[in-house]
N, C-alpha and C positions, 0 to 999 in steps of 0.2 A: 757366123755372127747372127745371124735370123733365128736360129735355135734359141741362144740365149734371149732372145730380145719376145719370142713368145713363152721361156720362160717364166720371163719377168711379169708378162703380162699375165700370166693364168697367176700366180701365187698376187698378185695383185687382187686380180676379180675375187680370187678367193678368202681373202683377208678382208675385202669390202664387206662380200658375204655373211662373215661372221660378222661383222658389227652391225649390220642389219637385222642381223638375224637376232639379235635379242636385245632391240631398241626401246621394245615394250614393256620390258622385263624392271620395275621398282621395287628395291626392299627397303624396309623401312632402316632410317640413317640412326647408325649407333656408332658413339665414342668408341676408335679402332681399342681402347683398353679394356672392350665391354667384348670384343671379338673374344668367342670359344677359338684355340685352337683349330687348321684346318686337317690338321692330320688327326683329329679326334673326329669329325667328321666323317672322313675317309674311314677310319676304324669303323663307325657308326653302321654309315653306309654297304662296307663289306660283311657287314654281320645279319645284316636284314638284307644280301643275295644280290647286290653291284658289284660289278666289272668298275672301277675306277680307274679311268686310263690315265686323266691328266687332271687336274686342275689349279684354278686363277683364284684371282680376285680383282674384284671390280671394283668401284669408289664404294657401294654398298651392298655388296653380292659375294659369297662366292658361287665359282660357276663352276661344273661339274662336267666333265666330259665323259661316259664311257657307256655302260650296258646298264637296262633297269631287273630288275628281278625277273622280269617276264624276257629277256635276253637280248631286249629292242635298244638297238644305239640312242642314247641320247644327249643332250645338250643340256642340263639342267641346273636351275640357281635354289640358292640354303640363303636363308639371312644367317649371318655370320654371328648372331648372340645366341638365338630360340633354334636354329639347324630346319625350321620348319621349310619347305621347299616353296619357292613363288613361283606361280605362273604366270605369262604371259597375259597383259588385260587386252 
């Protein structure tokens, strides 16, 4: 039973994680009918040399999970209308 129970708690710490980890992260709010597709995106992105492993959406983000052109893991947000990438302020 202790296995389980620090299971729980590591995928815990690590879900916290993630929602810390890009608290800072604002894109500007567009009507979801003004969203680009995210799988055009994704096409975008693999054409200009990303690894696209996963990605979300956030209330006005998408988030991007995978590798950048230069091969470095990253965690990265698009505004979902302009595809432009926001950074952390």
């Amino acid at each position: 039973m202790k296995p389980v129970r620090l299971t729980l708690l590591a995928a815990l710490f690590i879900a916290s994680g993630t929602v810390l980890a890009h608290g800072d992260v604002k894109c500007q709010k567009h009507p979801k009918e003004e969203w680009k597709a995210n799988a055009e995106l994704q096409r975008k992105l693999e054409e200009n040399g990303w690894q696209v492993r996963r990605m979300e959406k956030t209330d006005s983000c998408y988030e991007v999970y995978g590798k950048d052109p230069q091969g470095k893991r990253v965690e990265a947000f698009f505004d979902p209308k302009t595809f432009e990438r926001v950074e952390p302020k």
